[in-house]
C-alpha positions in Angstrom: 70.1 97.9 43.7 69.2 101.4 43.2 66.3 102.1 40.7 67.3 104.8 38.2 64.0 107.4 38.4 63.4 111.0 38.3 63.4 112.0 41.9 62.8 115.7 43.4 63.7 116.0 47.0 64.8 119.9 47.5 67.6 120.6 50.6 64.8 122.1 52.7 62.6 119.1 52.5 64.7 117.2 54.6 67.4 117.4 57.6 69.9 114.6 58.5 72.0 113.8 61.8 74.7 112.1 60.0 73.9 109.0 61.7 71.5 107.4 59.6 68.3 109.1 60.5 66.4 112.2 58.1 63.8 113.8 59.3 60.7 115.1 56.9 57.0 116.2 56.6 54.4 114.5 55.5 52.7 118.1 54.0 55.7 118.4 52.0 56.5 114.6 50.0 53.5 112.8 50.9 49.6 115.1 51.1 48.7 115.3 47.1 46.3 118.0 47.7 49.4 120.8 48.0 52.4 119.4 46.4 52.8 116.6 44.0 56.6 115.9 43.9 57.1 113.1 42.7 53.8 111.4 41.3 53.0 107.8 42.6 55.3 107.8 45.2 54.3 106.7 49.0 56.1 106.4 52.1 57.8 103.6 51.9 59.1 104.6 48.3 60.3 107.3 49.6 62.1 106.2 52.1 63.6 102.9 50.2 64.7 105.9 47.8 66.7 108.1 50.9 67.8 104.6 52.1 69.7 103.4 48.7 70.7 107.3 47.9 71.6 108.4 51.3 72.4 106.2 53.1 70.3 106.6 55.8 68.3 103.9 58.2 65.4 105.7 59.4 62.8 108.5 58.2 61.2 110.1 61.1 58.2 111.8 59.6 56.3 114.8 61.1 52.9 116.1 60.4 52.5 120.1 59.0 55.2 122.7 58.4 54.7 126.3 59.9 51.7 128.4 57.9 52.8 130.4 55.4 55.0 128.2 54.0 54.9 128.3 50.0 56.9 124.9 49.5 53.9 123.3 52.1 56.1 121.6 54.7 59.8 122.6 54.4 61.2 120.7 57.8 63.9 123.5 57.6 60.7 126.1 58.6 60.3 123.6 62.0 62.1 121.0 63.1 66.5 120.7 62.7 69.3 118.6 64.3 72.0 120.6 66.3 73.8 117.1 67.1 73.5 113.7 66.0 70.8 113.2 68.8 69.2 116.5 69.3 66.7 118.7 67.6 65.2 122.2 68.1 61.2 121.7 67.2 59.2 124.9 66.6 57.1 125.8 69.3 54.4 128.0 69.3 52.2 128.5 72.8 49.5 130.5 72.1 46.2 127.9 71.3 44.4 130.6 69.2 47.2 130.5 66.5 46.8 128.5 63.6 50.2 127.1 64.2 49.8 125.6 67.5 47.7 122.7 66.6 49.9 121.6 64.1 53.3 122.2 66.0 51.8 120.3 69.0 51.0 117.2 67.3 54.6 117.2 65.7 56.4 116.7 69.2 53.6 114.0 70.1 55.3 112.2 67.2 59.0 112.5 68.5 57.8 111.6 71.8 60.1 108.8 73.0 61.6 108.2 69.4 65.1 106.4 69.7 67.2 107.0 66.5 68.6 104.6 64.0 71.9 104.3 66.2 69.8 103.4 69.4 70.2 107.0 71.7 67.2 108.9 72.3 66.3 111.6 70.5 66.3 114.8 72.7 63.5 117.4 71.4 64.3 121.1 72.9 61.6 123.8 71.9 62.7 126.6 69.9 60.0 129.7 70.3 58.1 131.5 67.4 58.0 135.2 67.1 54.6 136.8 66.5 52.6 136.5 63.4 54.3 138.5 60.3 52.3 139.4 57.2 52.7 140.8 54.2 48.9 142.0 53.3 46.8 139.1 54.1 49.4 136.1 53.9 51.2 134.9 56.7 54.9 134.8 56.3 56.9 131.9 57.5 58.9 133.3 60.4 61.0 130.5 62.1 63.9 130.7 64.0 65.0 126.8 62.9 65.8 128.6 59.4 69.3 128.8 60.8 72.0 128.4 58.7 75.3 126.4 60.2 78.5 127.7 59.2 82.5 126.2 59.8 82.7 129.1 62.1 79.4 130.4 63.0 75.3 129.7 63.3 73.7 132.6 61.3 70.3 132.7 62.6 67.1 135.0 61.4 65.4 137.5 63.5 62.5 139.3 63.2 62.6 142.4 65.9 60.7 140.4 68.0 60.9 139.9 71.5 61.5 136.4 71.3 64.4 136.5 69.2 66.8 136.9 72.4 65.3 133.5 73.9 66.2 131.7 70.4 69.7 132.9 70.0 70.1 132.1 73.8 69.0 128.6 73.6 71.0 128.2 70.0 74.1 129.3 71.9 73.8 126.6 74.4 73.1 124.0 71.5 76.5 125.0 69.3 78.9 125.7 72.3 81.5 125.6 69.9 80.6 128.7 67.2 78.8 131.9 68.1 75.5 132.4 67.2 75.0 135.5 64.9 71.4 137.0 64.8 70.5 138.2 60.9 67.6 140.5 60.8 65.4 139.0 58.3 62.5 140.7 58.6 62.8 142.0 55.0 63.8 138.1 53.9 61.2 135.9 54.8 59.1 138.7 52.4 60.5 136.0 49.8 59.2 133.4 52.2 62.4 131.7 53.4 65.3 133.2 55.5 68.9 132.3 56.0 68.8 128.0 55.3 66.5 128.8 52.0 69.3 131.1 51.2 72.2 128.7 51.2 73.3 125.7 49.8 74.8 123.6 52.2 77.5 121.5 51.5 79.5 119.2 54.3 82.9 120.2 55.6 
């Protein structure tokens, strides 16, 4: 039975395959030192809480979300299902960047995962534009803050040169809606782009 308790879990915080299995960061619902969601809550509260309210069999949990992030973690910022057994993971290759550390020990955790339905879970890099800042703060410019559409995949841009080699490997991932670059340059000021924007709701 389903305990009745105050529970804050925001749309960003998590993504789902609609297969049973979310994925989440542990800087987001779980590191007290930068967010304190839901107070005396550990993992496997958490996930007996998304298994009795949504249905789902398995958390996969990743480290660190991008830097710059202001909700500390937001999966949304990194790591997103395109299909039920395929994500895009934030990549980010140059070692002198506070990101890559981070972003590299993510995909050592979905290494050989297999999902809640038994397939393998395919992991598929998704690049990082170059460093934005507004004075001093890093902004959180990521390419997995795509937003998925009936008809289309709205994704951000930045006027970088990498944003041709997202929308290009986005295209191959959603062969069945065009991919639509936003430029959100003057967004992610706000620090979120086109999924902090919305509010999803299933077709």
């Amino acid at each position: 039975k389903c305990r009745n308790r105050p529970f804050v879990l925001e749309g960003g915080g998590i993504d789902v395959n609609g297969r049973g299995t979310v994925i989440t960061t542990e800087e987001c619902y779980l590191d007290a030192n930068t967010q304190v969601r839901n107070p005396g809550l550990d993992r496997a509260d958490y996930e007996t809480t998304l298994r009795c309210y949504l249905g789902v069999k398995q958390v996969l949990w990743l480290g660190h979300g991008i830097v710059g992030d202001d909700t500390h973690g937001h999966v949304d910022d990194l790591c997103r299902f395109v299909n039920p057994t395929t994500v895009v993971l934030i990549q980010c290759d140059n070692p002198t960047d506070v990101n890559y550390r981070p972003l590299a020990e993510n995909r050592e955790r979905l290494q050989h995962v297999r999902l809640a339905d038994g397939s393998r879970l395919d992991v598929v890099p998704l690049p990082m534009p170059a460093p934005l800042y507004w004075r001093d703060t890093q902004l959180p410019a990521s390419y997995a803050n795509f937003y998925v559409a009936n008809a289309a995949v709205l994704v951000p841009t930045f006027n970088d040169p990498a944003d041709r080699t997202a929308l290009s490997i986005l295209a191959d991932l959603f062969p069945d809606r065009p991919v639509v670059g936003i430029h959100a340059v003057d967004l992610v000021l706000g620090f979120g782009t086109l999924h902090c924007l919305t509010q999803q709701q299933p077709a």
